[in-house]
C-alpha positions as CSV (number, residue, x, y, z in Angstrom):
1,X,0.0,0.0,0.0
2,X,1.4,3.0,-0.9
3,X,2.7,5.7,1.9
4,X,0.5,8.4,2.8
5,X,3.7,10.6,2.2
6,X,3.7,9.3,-1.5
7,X,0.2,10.1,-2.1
8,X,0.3,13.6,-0.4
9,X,3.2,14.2,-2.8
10,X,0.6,12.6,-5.7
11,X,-1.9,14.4,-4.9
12,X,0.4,18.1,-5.0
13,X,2.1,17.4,-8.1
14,X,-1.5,16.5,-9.8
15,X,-2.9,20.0,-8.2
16,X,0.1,22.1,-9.4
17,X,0.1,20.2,-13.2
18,X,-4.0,21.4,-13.2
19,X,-2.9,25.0,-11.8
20,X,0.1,25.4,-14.1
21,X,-2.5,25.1,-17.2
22,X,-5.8,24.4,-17.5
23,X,-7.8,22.1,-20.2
24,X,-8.2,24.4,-23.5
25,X,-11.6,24.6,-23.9
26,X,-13.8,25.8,-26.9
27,X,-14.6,29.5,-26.4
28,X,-17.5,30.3,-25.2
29,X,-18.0,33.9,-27.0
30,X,-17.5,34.3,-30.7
31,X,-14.7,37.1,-31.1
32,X,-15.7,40.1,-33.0
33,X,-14.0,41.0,-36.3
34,X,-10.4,41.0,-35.9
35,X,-7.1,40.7,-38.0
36,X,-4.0,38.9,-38.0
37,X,-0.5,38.5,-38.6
38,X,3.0,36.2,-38.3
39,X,6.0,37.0,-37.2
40,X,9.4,35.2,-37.8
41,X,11.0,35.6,-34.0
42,X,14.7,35.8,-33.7
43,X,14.2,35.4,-30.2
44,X,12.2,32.5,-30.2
45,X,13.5,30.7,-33.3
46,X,10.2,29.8,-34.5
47,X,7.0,31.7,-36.2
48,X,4.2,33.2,-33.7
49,X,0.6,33.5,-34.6
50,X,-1.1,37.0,-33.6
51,X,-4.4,38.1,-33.3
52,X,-5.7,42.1,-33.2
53,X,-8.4,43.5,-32.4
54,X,-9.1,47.3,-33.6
55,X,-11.9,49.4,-31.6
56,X,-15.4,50.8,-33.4
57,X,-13.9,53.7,-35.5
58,X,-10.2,52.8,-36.1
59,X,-10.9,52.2,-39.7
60,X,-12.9,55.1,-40.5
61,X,-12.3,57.5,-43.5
62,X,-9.3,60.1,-42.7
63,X,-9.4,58.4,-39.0
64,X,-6.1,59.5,-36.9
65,X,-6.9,58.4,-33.8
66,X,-4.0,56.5,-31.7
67,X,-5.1,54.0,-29.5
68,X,-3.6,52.1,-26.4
69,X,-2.6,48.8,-26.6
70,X,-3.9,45.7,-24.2
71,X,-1.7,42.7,-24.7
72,X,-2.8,39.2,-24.1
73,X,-0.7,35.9,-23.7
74,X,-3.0,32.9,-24.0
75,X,-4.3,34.9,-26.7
76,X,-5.1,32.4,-29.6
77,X,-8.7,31.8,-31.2
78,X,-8.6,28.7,-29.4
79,X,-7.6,30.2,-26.1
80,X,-8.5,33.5,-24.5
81,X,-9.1,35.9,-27.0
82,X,-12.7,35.6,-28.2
83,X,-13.8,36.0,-25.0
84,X,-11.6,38.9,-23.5
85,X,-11.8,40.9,-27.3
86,X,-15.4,40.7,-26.7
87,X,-15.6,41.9,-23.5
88,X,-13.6,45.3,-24.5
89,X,-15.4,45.6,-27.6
90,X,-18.4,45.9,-25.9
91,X,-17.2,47.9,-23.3
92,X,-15.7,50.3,-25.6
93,X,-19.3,50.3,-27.1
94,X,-21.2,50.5,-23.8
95,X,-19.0,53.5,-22.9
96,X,-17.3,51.9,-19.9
97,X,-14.3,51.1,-21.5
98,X,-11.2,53.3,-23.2
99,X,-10.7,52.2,-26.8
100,X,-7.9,49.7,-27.3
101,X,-6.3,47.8,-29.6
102,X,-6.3,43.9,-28.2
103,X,-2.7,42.5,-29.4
104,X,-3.3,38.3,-28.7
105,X,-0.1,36.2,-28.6
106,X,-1.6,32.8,-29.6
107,X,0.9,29.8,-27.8
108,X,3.2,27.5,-29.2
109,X,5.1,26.2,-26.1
110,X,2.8,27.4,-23.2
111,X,4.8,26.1,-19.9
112,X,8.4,27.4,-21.5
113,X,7.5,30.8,-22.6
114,X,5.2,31.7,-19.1
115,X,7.5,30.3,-16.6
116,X,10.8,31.7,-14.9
117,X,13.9,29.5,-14.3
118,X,13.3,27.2,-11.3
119,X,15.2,25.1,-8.9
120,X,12.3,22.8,-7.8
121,X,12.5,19.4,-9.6
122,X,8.5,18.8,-9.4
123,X,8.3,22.2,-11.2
124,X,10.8,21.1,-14.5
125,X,8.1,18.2,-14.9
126,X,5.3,20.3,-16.1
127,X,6.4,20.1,-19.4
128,X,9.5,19.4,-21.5
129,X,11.4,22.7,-21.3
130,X,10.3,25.5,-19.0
131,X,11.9,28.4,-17.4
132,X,11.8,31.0,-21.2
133,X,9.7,33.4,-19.9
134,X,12.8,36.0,-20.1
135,X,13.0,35.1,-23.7
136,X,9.6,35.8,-24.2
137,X,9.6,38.6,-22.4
138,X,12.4,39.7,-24.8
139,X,10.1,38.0,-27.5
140,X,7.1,40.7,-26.8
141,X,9.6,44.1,-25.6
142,X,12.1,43.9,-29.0
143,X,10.3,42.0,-31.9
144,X,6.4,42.0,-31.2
145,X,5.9,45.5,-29.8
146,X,7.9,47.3,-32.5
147,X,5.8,45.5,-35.1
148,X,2.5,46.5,-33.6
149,X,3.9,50.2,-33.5
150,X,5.1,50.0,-37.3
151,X,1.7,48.6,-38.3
152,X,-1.0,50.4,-36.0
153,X,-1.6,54.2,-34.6
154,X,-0.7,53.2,-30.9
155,X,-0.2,55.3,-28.1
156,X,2.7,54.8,-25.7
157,X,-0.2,53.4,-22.8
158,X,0.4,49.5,-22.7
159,X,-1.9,46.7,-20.5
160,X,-1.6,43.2,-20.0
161,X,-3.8,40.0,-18.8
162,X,-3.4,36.8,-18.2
163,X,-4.3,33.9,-16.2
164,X,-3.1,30.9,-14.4
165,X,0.7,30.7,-15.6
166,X,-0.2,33.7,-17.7
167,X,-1.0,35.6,-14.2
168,X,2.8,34.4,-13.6
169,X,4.1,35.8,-15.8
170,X,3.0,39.0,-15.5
171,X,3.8,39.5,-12.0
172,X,7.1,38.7,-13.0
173,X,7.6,41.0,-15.2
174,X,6.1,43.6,-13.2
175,X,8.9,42.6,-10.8
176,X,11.9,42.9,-13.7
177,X,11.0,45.1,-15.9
178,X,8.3,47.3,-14.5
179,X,8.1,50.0,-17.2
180,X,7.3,47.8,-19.9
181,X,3.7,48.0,-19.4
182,X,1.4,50.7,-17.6
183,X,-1.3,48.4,-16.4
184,X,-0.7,44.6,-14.8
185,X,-3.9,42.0,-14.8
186,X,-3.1,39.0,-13.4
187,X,-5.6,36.5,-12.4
188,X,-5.1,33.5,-10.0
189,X,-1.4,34.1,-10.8
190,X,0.4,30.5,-10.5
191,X,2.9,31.9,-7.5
192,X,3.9,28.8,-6.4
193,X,6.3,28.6,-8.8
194,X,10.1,28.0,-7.9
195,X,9.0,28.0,-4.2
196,X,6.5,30.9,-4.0
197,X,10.0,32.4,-5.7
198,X,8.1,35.7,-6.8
199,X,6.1,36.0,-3.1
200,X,9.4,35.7,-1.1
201,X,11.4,38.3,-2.9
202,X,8.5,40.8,-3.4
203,X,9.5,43.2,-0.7
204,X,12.8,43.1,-1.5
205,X,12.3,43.9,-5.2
206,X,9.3,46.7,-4.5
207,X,12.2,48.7,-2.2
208,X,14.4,48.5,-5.5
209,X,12.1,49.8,-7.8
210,X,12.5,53.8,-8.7
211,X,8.8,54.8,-7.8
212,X,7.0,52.5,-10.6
213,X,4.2,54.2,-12.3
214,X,0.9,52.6,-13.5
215,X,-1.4,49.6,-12.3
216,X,-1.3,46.3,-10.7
217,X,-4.6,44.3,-10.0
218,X,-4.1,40.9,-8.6
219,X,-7.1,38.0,-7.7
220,X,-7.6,34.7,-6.9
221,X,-9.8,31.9,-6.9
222,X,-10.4,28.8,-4.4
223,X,-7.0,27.6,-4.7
224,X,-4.5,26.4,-1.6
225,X,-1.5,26.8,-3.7
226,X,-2.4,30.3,-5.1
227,X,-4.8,32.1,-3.0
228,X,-2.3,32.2,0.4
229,X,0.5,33.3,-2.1
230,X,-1.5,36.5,-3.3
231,X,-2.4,37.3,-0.3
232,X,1.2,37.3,1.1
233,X,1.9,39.3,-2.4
234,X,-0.7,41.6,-0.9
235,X,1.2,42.0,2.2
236,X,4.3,42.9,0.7
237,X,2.6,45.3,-1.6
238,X,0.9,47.3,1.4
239,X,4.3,47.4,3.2
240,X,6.5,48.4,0.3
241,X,5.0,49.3,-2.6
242,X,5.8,52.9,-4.3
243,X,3.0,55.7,-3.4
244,X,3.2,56.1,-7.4
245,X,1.7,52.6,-7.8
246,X,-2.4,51.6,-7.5
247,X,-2.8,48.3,-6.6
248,X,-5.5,46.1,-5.7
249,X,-5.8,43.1,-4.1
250,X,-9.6,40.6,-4.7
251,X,-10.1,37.1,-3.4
252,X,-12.8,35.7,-4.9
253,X,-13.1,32.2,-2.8
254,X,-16.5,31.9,-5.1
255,X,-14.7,31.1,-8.1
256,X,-12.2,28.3,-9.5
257,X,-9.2,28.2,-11.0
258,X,-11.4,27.9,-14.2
259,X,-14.1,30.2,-13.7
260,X,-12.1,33.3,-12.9
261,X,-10.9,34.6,-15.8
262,X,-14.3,35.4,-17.7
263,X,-15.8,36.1,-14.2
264,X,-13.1,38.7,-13.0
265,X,-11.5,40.0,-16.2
266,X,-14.7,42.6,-17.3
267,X,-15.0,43.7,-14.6
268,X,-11.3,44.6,-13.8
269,X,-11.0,45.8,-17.2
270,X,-13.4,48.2,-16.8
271,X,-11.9,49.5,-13.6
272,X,-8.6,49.7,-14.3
273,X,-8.7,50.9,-18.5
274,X,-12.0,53.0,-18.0
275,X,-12.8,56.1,-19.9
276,X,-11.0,59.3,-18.4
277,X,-13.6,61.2,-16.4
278,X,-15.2,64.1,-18.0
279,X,-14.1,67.8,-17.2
280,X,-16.9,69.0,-15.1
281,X,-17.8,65.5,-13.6
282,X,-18.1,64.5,-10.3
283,X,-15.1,62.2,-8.6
């Protein structure tokens, strides 16, 4: 009979494999009309898929409007575009939502480009290479970003959101390169990566940063190896965290790990990218 340490162990590994990514299901919303385009990445050695959006008006006659830019990893037809490109379109529509351009980076090798080197050997199982998020990183800053500038009217304002290892990944970079976007979504972040890695160095990384400008929205699910993490993350943040930052911090014990994204992300979309208020209107 197997050891009730070798089935705890079992039963943690199975737990992290479900965190780290979650079954691709068929979207539930059909994405509004949206174009595409391939890159040829250096970086990456290999071709990358991309989807964009372009808000009500952007091709109008003589238009000049510039528009910010929401970036998505995860953000294939078959993943999580559809359903987050529909949610701004009709926010945008609705009035409760900026205009944005939706930029979705559709996955080749999911586990390797959202993950962080790690030391934990459960961790390098997920998947046969992890640990390239720096290279995707690199990926999005030097080869996609300059593209979507080239090809688009884009503003300087950049967002991101993600999920799950997504989430990750965007804390991440909000801890090493902070500047690269203005606005941070990251939803039932997978933290307990490396050893909580990104939790345990948080203060120490806030106190380093020079006053970071912008946006960080955090929120869990039900989830014992993500919820306590982001709530430590929390901690650190009210401690540490630059006056020049907003942050915000929402448990949401009523959801899952699957449930959250479509549940959370309008909602913090329309908080965090809403319209700028009118002159004249009440705070």
């Amino acid at each position: 009979m197997p050891s009730s340490r070798w089935c705890l162990s079992l039963l943690l590994m199975m737990g992290a494999l479900a965190h780290a990514e979650p079954a691709v299901e068929p979207p539930a919303e059909q994405a509004p009309p949206h174009g595409s385009l391939t890159l040829t990445s250096t970086v990456l050695k290999e071709q990358r898929h991309i989807l964009v959006y372009l808000p009500p008006g952007y091709d109008a006659p003589g238009a000049t409007t510039r528009y910010p830019v929401l970036y998505m990893p995860d953000g294939g037809e078959q993943e999580d575009f559809p359903h987050v490109a529909a949610t701004v379109d009709a926010g945008i529509r609705a009035g409760e939502l900026r205009p944005f351009i939706v930029v979705g980076i559709e996955n080749t090798e999911r586990r390797r480009d959202m993950t962080g080197p790690t030391r934990v050997a459960e961790d390098r199982k997920i998947a046969p290479r992890v640990g390239g998020s720096a290279a995707f990183r690199r990926f999005i800053r030097d080869e996609l970003m300059p593209q979507v500038r080239q090809r688009y009217r884009v503003t300087e304002e950049r967002a991101i959101i993600g999920e799950s290892l997504a989430g990750l990944f965007i804390v991440e970079t909000f801890f090493l390169e902070p500047t690269l976007f203005d606005s941070y979504i990251a939803l039932s972040p997978s933290l307990w990566w490396n050893r909580d890695e990104l939790v345990r160095k948080a203060a120490e990384r806030l106190a380093r940063q020079p006053g970071p400008r912008g946006a960080l929205y955090l929120a869990s699910a039900d989830e014992d190896t993500i919820a306590p993490q982001a709530a430590r993350l929390a901690e650190a943040l009210k401690a540490h965290a630059s006056p020049g930052l907003r942050w915000r911090y929402e448990p949401r014990p009523d959801l899952t790990h699957g449930t959250i994204y479509r549940a959370v992300a309008p909602g913090a979309l329309r908080q965090w990218l809403a319209p700028a208020p009118r002159a004249g209107a009440p705070d």
